[in-house]
C-alpha positions in Angstrom: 0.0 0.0 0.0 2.9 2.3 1.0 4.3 1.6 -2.4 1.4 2.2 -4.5 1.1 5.3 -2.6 4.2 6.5 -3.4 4.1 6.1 -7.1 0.8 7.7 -7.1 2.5 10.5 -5.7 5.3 10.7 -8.2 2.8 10.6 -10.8 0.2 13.3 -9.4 4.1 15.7 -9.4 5.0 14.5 -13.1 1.5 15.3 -14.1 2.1 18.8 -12.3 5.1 19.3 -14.4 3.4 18.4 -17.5 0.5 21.2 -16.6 3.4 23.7 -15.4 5.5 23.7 -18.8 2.5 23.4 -21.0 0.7 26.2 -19.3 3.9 28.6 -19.1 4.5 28.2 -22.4 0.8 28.4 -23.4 0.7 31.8 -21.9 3.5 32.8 -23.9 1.6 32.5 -26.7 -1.7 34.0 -26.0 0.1 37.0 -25.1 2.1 36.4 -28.4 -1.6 36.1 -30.1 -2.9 39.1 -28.6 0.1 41.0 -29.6 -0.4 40.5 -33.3 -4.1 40.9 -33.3 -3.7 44.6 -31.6 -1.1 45.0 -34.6 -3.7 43.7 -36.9 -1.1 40.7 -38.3 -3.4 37.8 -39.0 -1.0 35.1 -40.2 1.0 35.5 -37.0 -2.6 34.9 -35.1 -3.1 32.1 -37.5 0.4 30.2 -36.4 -0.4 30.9 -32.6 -3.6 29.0 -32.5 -1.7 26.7 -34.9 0.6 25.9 -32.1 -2.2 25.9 -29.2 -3.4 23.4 -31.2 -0.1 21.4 -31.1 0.3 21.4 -28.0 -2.7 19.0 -27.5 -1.6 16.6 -29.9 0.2 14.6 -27.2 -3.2 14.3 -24.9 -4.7 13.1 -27.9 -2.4 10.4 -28.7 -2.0 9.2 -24.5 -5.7 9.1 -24.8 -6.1 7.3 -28.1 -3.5 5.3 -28.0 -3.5 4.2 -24.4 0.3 5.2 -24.0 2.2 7.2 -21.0 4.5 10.1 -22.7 7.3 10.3 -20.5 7.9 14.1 -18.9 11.2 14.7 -20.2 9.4 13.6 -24.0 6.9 15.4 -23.4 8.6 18.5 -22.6 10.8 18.3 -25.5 7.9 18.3 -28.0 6.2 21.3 -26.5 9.8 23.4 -26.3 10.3 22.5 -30.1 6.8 23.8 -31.1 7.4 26.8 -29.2 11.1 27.2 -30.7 9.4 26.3 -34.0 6.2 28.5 -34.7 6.7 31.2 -32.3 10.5 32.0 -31.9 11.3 30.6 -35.4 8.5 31.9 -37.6 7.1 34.7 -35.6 10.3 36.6 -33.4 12.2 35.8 -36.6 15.0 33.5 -35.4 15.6 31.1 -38.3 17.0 34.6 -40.0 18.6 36.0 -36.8 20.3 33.4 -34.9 22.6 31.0 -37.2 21.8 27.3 -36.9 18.5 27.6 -35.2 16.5 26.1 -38.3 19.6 23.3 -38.2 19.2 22.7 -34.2 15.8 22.4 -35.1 15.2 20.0 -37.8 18.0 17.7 -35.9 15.8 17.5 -33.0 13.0 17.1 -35.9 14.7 13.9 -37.0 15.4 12.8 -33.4 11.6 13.2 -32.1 10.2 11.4 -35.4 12.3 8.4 -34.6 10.7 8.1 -31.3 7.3 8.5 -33.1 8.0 5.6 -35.2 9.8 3.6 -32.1 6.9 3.8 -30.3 4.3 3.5 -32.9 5.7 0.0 -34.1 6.7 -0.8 -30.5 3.3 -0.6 -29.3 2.2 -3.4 -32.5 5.4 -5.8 -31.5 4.4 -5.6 -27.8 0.6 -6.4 -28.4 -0.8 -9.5 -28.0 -2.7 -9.8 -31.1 0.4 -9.9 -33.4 1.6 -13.5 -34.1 5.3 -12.3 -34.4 7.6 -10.1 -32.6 10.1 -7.6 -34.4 13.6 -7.9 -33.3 15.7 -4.8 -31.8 17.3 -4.1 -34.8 14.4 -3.9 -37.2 12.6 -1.8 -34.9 15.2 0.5 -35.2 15.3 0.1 -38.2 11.9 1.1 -38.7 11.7 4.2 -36.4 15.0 5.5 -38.7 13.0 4.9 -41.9 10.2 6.9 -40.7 11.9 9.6 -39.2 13.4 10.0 -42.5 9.9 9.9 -44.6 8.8 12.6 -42.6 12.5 15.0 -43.1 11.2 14.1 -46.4 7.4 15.2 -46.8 8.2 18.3 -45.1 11.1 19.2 -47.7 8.6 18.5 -50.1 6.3 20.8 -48.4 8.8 23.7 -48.2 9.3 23.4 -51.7 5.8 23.4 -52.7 4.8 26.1 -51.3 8.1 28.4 -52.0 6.8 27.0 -55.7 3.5 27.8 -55.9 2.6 30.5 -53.6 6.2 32.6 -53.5 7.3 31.8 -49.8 10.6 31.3 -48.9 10.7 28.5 -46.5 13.8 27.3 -48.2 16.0 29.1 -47.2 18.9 30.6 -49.5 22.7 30.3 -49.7 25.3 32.3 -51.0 27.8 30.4 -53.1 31.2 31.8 -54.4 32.5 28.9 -56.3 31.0 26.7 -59.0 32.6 23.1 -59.5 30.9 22.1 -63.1 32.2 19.7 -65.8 30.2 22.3 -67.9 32.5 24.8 -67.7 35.8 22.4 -68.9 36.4 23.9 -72.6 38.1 20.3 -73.4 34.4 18.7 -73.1 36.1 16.5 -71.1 34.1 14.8 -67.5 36.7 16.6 -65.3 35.8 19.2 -62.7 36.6 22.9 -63.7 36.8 25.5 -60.1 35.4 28.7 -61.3 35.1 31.4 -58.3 32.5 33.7 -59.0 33.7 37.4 -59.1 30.9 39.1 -60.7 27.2 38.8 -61.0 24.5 41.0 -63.0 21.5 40.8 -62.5 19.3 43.2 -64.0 22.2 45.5 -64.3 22.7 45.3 -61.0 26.2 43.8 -59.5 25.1 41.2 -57.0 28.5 40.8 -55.3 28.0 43.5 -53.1 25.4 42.2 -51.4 27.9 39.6 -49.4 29.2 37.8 -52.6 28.8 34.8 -55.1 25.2 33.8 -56.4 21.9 32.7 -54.5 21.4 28.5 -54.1 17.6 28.8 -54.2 16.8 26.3 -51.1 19.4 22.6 -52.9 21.7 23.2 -50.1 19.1 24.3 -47.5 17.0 21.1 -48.2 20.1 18.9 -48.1 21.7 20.2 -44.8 18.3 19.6 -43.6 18.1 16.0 -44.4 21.4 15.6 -43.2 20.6 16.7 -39.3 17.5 15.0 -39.6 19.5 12.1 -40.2 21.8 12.5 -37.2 18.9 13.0 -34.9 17.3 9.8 -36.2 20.3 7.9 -36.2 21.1 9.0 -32.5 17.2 7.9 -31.5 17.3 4.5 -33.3 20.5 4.0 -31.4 19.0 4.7 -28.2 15.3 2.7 -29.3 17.5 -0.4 -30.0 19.0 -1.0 -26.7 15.9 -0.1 -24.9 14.3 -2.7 -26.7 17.4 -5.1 -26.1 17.4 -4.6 -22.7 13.8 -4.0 -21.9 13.6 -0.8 -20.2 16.3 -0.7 -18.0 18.0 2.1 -19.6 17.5 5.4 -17.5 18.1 8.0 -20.6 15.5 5.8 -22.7 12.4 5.6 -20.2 12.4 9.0 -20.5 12.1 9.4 -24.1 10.0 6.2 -25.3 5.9 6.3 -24.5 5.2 3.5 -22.2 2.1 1.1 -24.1 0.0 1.4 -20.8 -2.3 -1.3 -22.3 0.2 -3.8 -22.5 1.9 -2.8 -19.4 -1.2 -3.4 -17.2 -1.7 -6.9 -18.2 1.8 -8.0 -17.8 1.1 -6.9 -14.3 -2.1 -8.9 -13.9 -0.4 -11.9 -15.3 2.0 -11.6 -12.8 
């Protein structure tokens, strides 16, 4: 009884915590929302409710999916909404502070993996399913879909920078081209040109810090790049979790417990 006690009490503080970052961070963003609306910016309204709106998108899965988001998970996914929407797209810090839209999409590839860990974890651990996924293919598997999403989300960015003039690829500035184009030989052997002038509308370019605008390749591909780290970290982390069961301290707190499953190993006990 003592016992049961006492975790009921850790719980009722990690559900406290849960409620303390979410509404601290919730306020934030109403007084974010009411900040544009007295300036009369609607789209910045728009991605404030947008993020409100995130924010209950882990309730929604505990509840529908009978799984136990761990605090320290939890917390993460409401700091990289927050980071996301209103400090990235709002206060303007994918252009202001270098590498936020990098930090970002790595932890992007990193949370997606434990998506997918948990998602296809929750199948192998279920009783229903007449064979059980080894370690390895589940991380595997979380990897792969981390991935697919770093994927639909490029191709997202670069739909609507195509079709209705954004920029959410970002630009680069290069000041060298390596082309087999430019070898007068015609030979398939790399020519360095640096670039040291370009016109554009009769206007010299260079001034502006130098070389010519990459329109969003090497924006999309640094972005697949840290989403691959961050997946490649998490499917690390998911396969010795599964390999050892649960024992790993840094991994309980990042994989969703299947509270379904949990509770009948307990009565079978």
């Amino acid at each position: 009884m003592e016992v049961k006690g006492e975790k009921n009490k850790n719980l009722n503080q990690t559900k406290k915590r849960r409620l303390t970052i979410r509404g601290i961070l919730s306020l934030f963003i109403i007084l974010v929302m009411v900040r544009a609306a007295m300036t009369g910016n609607y789209e910045n309204i728009f991605v404030c409710l947008l993020s409100l709106l995130l924010f209950c998108v882990p309730i929604f899965l505990e509840k529908h999916l009978a799984i136990d988001i761990p605090p320290v998970m939890e917390g993460i996914i409401y700091c990289f909404i927050f980071a996301a929407e209103i400090l990235g797209e709002i206060n303007s810090f994918y252009t202001r502070i270098p590498g936020w839209d990098t930090m970002l999409h790595t932890l992007n590839g990193f949370l997606m993996a434990a998506v997918g860990f948990a998602l296809v974890d929750l199948f192998n651990r279920s009783e229903r399913m007449t064979f059980k996924l080894s370690p390895l293919f589940l991380a595997i598997v979380a990897f792969c879909f981390s991935m697919t999403i770093g994927v639909l989300w490029e191709f997202f960015e670069f739909s609507m920078d195509y079709f209705f003039g954004t920029d959410m690829q970002k630009d680069f500035f290069v000041t060298q081209i390596n082309s087999v184009r430019l070898n007068p030989s015609g030979l398939n052997q790399v020519v360095h040109e640096p670039i040291t002038s370009l016109i554009v509308n009769g206007k010299d370019w260079l001034e502006f810090p130098g070389g010519y605008i990459d329109i969003g390749l090497i924006d999309t591909m640094k972005d697949l790049m840290v989403n691959f780290v961050g997946a490649v970290v998490f499917s690390i982390i998911g396969f010795f979790y599964v390999k050892t069961r649960g024992q790993g301290k840094l991994a309980s707190s990042l994989i969703p417990v299947v509270l379904e499953v949990e509770s009948k190993e307990k009565d079978s006990k």
